[in-house]
N, C-alpha and C positions, 0 to 999 in steps of 0.2 A: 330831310329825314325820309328812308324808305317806306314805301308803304308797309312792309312789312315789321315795322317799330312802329307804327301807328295802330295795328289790329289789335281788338279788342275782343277775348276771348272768356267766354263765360262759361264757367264749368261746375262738376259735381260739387266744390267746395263753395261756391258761389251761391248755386240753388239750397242748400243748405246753412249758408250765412245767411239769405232772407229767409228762410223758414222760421231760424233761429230767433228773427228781429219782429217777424208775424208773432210769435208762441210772446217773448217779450213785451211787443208794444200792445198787443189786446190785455194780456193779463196784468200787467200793470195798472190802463187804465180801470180795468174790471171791477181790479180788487182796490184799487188806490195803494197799490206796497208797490216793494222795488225785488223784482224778480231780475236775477243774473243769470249767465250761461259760462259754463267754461270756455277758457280759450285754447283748451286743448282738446279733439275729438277722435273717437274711435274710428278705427276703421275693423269691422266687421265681419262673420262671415255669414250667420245667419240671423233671422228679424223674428220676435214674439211678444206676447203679453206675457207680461210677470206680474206678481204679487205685490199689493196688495189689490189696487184696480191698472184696469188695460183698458186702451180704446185703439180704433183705430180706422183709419179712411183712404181710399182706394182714390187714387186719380188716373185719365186719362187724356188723350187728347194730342197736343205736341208731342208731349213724352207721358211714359207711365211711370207710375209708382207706387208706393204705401207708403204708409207714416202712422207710424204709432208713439201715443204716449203713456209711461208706464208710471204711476203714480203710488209713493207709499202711503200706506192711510192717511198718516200726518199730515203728507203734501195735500194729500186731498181734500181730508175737513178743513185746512187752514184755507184755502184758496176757495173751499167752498164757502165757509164762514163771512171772510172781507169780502166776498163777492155780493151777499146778501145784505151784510150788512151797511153797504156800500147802498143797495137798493132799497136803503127802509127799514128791513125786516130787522122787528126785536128782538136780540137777539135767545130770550126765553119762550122762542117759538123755531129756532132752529133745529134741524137733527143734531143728533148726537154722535153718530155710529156712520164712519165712514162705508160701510153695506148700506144704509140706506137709499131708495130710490131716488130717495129726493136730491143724494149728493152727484149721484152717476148721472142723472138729470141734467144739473148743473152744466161736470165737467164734459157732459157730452155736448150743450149747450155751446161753450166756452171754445171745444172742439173746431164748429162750426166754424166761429169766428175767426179763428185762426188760419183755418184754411182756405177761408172765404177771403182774408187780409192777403194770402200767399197767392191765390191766384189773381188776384186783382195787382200783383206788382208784376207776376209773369206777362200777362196782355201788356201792362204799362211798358214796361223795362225791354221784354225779349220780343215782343211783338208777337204772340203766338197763345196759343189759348190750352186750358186745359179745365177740366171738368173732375167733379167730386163727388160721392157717394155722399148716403149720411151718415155719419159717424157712429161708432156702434163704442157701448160699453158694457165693460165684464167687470164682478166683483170676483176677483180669483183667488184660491189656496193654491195653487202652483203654476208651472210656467208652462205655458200654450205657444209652440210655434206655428207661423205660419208660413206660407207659400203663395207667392203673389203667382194669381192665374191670369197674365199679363204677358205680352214676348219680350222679356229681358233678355236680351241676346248676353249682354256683357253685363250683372247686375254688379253695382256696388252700394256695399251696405255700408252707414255711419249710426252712429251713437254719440250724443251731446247732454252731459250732466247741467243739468237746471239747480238751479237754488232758491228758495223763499225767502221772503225777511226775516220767517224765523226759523233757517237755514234748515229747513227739512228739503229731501232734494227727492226731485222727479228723473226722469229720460225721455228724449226725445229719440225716437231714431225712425230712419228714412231709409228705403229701399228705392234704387233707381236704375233704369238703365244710364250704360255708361253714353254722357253727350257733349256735346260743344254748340255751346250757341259763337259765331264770329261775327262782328259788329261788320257790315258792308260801308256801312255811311252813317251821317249824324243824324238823328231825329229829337225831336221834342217827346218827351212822355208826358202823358197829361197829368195832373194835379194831383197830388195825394189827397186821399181823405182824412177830415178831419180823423183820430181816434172814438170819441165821443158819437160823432154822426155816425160812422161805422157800428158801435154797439146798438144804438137806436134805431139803423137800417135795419141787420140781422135780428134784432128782436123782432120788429114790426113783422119783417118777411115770417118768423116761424111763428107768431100768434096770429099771422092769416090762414097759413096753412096747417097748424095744431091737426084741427078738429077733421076736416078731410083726408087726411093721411091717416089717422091712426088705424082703421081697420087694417091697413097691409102693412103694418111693420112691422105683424109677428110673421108675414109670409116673407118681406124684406131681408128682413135678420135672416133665417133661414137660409134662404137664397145665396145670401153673401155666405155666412158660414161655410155653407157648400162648396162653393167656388176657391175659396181660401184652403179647403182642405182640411178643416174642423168637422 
């Protein structure tokens, strides 16, 4: 067989099947339900927050990009709901009202994890590193575009419909420049993480750093805003 039937090419729809499989395998474990993804995706031409909540995180590094997820209230309280009550909480001490702090808290929370789960398969998988903001969330009444202040020479944009257990549906969608990772030779990738040890890591990591960040992340936010073109 030539070498050339043997190369192994990883591309925009590939970075975006594990995205897909990061956004899955954390909020599954999170909430204990069974969160689907279509298996049909958009392709795009421009990237924003919509109604009812928006979040969204800037990466860099090998390649750049953004990723945002656009959540309808429903999807929100219900994911925030299993999530807690997943963790204990009775649930007659939940919010109520998908504008609460506490749910944006959450999914911004949940955020992290996801992208913290994506970049940890890019090291693994493509050999190559890439780095994350903190995730920012908006409760919104309309639709907010953005603009990645990033050099996309060739961006391409995609959109993938999420589903809940109780078929309330969110968005994922990812801005990228256009790339090919070409597999040279065979390597080992080290170990997955448990799911579970993952949520435990990420918790740990932002309950050490809570209390020292907080004074800059109303200059944070800002900042990003700016850059983004809000």
């Amino acid at each position: 067989m030539s070498k050339e039937e043997n190369t192994v090419v990883y591309g925009t729809e590939d970075l975006l099947t594990s995205l897909c499989n990061s956004v899955t395998r954390v909020l599954n474990v999170a909430t204990q339900s069974r969160i689907n993804y279509s298996a049909m995706v958009q392709r795009i031409t421009k990237i924003g927050l919509k109604p009812d909540i928006g979040c969204f995180v800037l990466f860099d590094g090998g390649f750049s990009g953004l990723v945002v997820l656009n959540f309808s209230g429903a999807a929100a309280l219900e994911i925030y709901e299993k999530y807690m009550l997943t963790m204990g909480m009775p649930k007659s001490e939940l919010a109520s009202s998908f504008t609460s702090d506490e749910v944006a808290n959450i999914l911004g929370e949940l955020m992290n994890q996801i992208v913290g789960d994506f970049t940890g398969k890019v090291r693994r998988e493509l050999q190559t590193n890439i780095t994350q903001n903190q995730p920012k969330m908006l409760v919104l009444t309309k639709q907010v575009m953005l603009s990645v202040d990033t050099p996309l020479d060739r961006p391409e944009i995609r959109r993938v419909s999420f589903f809940t257990a109780n078929n309330n549906i969110f968005y994922l969608e990812l801005a990228i420049d256009r790339t090919e990772f070409i597999k040279l030779h065979d390597f080992d990738s080290s170990e997955v993480l448990d799911p579970d040890a993952l949520l435990d890591m990420q918790q740990s990591d932002q309950a050490s750093t809570a209390s020292p960040a907080a004074p800059d992340s109303d200059d944070d936010s800002d900042e990003l805003l700016k850059s983004l073109g809000m």
